[in-house]
C-alpha positions as MATLAB code, in Angstrom:
seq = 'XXXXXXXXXXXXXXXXXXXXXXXXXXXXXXXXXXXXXXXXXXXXXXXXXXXXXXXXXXXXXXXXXXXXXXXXXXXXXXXXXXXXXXXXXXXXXXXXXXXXXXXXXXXXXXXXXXXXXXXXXXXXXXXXXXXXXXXXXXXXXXXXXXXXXXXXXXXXXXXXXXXXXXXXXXXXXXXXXXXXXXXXXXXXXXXXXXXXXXXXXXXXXXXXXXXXXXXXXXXXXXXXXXXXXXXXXXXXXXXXXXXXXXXXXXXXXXXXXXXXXXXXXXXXXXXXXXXXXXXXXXXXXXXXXXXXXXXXXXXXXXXXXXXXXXXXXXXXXXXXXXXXXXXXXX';
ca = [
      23.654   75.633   23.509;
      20.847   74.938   26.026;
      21.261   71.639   28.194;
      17.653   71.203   28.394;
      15.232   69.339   26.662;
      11.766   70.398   25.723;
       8.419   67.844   26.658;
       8.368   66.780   23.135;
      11.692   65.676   22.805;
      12.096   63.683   25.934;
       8.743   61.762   24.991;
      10.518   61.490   21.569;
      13.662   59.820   23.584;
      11.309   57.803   25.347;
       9.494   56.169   22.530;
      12.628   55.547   20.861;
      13.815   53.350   23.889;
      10.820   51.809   24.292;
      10.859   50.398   20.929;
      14.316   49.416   20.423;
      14.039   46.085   22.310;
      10.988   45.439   19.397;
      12.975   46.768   16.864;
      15.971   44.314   17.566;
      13.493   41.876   17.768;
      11.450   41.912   15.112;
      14.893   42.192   13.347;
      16.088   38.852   15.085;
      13.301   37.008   13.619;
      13.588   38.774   10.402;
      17.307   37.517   10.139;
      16.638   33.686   11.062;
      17.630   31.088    9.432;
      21.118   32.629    8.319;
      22.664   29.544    8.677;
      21.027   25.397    8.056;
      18.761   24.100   10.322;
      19.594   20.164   12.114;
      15.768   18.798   11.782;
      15.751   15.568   14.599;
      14.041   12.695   13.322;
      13.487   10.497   16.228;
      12.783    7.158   13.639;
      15.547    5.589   10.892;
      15.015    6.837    7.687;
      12.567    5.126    5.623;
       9.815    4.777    7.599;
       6.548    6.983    7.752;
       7.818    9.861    9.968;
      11.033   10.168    7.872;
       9.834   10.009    4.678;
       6.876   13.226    6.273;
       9.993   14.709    7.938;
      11.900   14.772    4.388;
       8.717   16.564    2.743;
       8.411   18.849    4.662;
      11.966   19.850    5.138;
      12.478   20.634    1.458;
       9.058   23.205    1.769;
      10.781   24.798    4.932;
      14.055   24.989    2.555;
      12.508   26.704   -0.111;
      10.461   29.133    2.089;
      13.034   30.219    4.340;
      15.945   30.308    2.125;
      18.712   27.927    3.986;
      19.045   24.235    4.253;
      16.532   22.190    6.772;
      18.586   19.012    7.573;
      17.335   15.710    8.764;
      19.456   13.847   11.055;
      17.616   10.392   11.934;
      18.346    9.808   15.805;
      16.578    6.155   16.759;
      16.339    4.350   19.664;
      13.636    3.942   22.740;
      10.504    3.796   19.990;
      11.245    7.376   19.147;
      12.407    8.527   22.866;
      16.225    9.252   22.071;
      15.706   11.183   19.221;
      12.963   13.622   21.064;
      14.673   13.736   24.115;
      18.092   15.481   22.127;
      15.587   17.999   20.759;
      14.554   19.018   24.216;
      18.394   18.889   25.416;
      19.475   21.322   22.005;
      20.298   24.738   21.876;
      17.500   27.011   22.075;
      18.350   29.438   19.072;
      15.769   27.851   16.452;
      18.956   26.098   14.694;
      17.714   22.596   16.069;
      14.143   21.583   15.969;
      12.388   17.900   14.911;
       9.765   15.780   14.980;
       7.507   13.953   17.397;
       4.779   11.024   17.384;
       1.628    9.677   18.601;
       4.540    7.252   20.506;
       6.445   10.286   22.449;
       3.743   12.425   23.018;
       0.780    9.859   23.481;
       1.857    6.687   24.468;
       5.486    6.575   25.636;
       4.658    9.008   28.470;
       2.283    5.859   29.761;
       4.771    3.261   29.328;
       7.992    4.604   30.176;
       6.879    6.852   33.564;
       9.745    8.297   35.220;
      11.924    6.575   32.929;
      10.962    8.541   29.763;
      14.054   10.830   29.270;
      12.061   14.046   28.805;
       8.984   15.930   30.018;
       6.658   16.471   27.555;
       4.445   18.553   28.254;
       7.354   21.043   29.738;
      10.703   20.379   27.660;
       9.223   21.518   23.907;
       7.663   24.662   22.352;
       4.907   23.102   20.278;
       5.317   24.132   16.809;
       2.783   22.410   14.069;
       1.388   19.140   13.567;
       2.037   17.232   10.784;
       0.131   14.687    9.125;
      -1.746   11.666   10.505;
      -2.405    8.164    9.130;
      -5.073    5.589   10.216;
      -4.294    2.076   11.144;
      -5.413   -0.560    8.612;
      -7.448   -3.712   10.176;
      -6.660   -6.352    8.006;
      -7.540  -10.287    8.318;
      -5.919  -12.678    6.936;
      -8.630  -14.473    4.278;
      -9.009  -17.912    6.429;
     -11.026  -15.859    8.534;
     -14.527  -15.726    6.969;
     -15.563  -12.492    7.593;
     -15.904   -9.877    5.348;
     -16.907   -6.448    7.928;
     -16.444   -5.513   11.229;
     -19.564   -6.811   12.635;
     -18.921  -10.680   11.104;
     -15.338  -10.675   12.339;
     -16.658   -9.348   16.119;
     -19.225  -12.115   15.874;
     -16.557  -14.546   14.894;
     -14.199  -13.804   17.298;
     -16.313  -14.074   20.063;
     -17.244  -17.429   18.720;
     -13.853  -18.502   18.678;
     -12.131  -16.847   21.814;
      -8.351  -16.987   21.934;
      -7.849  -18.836   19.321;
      -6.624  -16.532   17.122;
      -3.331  -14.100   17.586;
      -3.307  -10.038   16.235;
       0.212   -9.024   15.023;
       1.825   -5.571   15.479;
       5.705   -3.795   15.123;
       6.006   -4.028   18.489;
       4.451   -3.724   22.316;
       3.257   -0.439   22.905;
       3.094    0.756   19.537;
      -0.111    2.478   18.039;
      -0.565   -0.800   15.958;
      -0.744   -2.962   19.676;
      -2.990   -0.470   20.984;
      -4.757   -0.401   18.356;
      -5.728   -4.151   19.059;
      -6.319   -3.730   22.631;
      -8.982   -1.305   21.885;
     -10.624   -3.152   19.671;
     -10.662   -6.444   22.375;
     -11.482   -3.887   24.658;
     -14.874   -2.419   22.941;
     -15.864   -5.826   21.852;
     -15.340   -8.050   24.684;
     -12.880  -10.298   22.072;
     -10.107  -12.432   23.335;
      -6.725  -12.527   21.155;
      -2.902  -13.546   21.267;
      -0.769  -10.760   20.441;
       2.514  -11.227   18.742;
       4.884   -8.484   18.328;
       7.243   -8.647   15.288;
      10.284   -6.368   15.064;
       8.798   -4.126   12.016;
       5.680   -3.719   10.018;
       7.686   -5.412    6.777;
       7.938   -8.469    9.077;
       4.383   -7.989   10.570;
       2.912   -7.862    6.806;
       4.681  -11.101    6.585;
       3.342  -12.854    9.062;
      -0.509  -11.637    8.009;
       0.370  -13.107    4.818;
       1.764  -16.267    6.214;
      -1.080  -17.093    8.763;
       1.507  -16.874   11.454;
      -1.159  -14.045   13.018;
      -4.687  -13.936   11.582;
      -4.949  -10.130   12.219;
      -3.337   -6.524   12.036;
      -4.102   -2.888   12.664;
      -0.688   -1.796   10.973;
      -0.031    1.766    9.641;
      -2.004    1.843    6.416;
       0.974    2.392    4.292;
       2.486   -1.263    4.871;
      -0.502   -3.400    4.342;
      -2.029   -1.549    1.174;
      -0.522   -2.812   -1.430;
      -1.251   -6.289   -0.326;
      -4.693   -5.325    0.271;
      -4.870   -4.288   -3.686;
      -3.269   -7.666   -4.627;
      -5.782   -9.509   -2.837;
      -3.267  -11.399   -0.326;
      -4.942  -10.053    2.597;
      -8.665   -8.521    3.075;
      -8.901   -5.427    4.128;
     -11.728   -4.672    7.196;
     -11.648   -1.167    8.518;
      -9.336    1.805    8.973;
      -9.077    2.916   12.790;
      -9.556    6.710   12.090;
     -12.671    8.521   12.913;
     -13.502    8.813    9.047;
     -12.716    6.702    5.645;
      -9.141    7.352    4.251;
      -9.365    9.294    0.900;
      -7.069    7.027   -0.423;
      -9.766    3.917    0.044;
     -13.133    5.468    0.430;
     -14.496    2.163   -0.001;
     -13.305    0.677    3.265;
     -15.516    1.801    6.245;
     -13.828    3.509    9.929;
     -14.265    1.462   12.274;
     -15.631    3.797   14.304;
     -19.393    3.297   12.234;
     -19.259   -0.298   13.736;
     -17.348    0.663   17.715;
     -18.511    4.467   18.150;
     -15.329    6.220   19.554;
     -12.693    4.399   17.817;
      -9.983    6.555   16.765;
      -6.698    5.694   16.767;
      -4.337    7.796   13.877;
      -0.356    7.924   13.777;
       0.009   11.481   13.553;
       3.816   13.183   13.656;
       4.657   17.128   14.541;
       7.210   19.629   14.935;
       8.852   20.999   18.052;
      11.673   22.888   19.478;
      13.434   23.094   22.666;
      11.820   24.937   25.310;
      12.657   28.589   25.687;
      13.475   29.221   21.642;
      12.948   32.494   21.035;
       9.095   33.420   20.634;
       9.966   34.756   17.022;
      11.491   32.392   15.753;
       9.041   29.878   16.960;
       6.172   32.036   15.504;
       8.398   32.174   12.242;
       8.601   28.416   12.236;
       5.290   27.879   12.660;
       3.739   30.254    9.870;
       6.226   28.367    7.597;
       5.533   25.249    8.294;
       1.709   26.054    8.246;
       1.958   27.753    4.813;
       4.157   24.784    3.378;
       1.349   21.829    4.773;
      -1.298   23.589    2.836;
       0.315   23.187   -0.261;
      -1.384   21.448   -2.767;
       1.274   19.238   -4.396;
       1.951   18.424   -0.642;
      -1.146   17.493   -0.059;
      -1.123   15.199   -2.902;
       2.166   14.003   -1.672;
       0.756   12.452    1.468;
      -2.334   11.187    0.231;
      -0.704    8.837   -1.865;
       0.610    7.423    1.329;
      -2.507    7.495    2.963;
      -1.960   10.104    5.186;
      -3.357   13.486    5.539;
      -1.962   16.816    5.513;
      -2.826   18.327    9.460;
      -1.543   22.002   10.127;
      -2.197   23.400   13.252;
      -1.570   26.100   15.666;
       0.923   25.219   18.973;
      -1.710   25.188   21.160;
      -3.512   22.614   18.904;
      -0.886   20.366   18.569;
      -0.510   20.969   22.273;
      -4.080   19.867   22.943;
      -3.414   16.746   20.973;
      -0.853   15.679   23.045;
      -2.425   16.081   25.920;
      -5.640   14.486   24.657;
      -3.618   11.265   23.591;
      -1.536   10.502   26.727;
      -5.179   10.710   28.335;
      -6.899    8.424   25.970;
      -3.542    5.663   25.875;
      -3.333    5.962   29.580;
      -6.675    4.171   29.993;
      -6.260    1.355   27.291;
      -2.339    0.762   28.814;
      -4.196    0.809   32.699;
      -7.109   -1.194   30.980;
      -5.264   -4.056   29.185;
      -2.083   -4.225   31.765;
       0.506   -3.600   29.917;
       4.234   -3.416   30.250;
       7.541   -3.212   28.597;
       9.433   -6.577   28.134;
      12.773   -5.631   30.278;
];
């Protein structure tokens, strides 16, 4: 038997061992899940990002064929849940959420004390969904649009306080903005959640809110408060007949908006698996539907988008945080 090889079977050879390492890796991704997946929500259950995180965790279920977990991890306005994502294994068996909070705002308010990077500890997966703020008066104000309340607050300066679910939340900033573009003066009163801020608007305790849109509505269809604007670039489909607030402050556009990441360094395939699944699942019909009826919208994206968006935010929150001084209460 000869010992050598002819040219066409050493390029055969060659080929061969230049496509293993794709072989075995196409195969990796192929294989993934085969066992459940720990999804990090970085809010207790019940609230907006939960109840998104839940939806969308039964689609990834019945797409990829094993069990996509939540396990709520609160604490830090969303930081201690996102910051365990970055810390997890990087095998695709741990992923979650983030917010408009960790990857817009927090970065801004927290500064070397935030206990991730985030723009460096994540692979960027999908965004979400997104929900406008509501700006709602309470009805001893007599103003009926944006451009009567402006005019009445600036009639009346500081003598009227603007609730939200805490300082530093979307809700606050919200507010600040708005004082900002219009040159308004306003008390701001944190409460400890947006049941308890809802409260207060109904009370009189504070004569105005920009809460998530999903707290207020109802009470905004009973008639206890009057609804103004929504703080998204366009109407919510949910209420076409309240006008953004952007037709009256050109610019304004504040939305909660929640996504998907994994640590840094998961496995490209898996990531790319992740994302085509979680992209096929938000442009589902029924889960469209789903989310409209609580007055969010249905946002997939590619990584790079949702990485954009991040990047975008902590830009735009930086300047209202700089503008209106704000801090954290120690």
């Amino acid at each position: 038997m000869s010992n050598r090889f002819n040219r066409r079977q050493a390029l055969g050879i060659g080929a061969g061992i230049l496509a293993a390492p794709l072989v075995a890796s196409e195969g990796f991704a192929q294989a993934y899940p085969s066992r459940p997946v720990t999804v990090i929500v970085p809010f207790g259950a019940g609230g907006t990002t939960d109840v998104v995180g839940r939806i969308v965790a039964d689609r990834l279920t019945a797409r990829l064929g094993q069990s996509f977990v939540i396990e709520n991890r609160a604490g830090a306005g969303g930081n201690v849940g996102v910051a365990a994502i970055g810390r997890a294994a990087k095998d695709g068996y741990t992923i979650g959420m983030t917010t408009i909070a960790n990857h817009g705002i927090n970065p801004n308010l927290f500064g070397e004390r935030l206990p991730f990077k985030p723009l460096e500890d994540f692979e960027f997966l999908s965004l979400s969904s997104s929900q406008p703020n509501f700006l709602c008066i309470h009805p001893s104000i007599p103003a009926t649009n944006a451009q009567e309340l402006i005019a009445y607050l600036k009639a009346n300066p500081d003598k009227h306080n603007f609730g939200s679910s805490g300082i530093g939340t979307s809700i606050h900033l919200s507010g600040e903005l708005f004082m900002q573009l219009t040159g308004t003066k306003m008390g701001h009163v944190p409460f400890r959640s947006s049941a308890g801020l809802v409260q207060g608007l109904i009370s009189n305790e504070v004569q105005l809110s920009f809460d998530n849109f999903t707290s207020p509505f109802p009470h905004y269809k009973a008639g206890t408060i009057r609804g103004i604007a929504v703080t998204s670039a366009q109407r919510a489909s949910i209420a076409p007949e309240i006008p953004a607030l952007a037709d009256t402050l050109p610019g304004f556009d504040i939305t909660s908006w929640n996504g998907f990441v994994a640590p840094k360094g998961t496995p490209k395939e898996i990531c790319d698996r992740l994302t085509a699944a979680l992209q096929e699942s938000l442009k589902e019909a029924s889960l469209i539907q789903r989310f409209e009826t609580m007055g969010a919208a249905s946002t997939p994206s590619t990584p790079e988008e949702m990485r954009q968006k991040a990047v975008s935010e902590m830009a735009k929150f930086k300047e209202i945080i700089e503008k209106g001084n704000i801090r954290l209460q120690n």
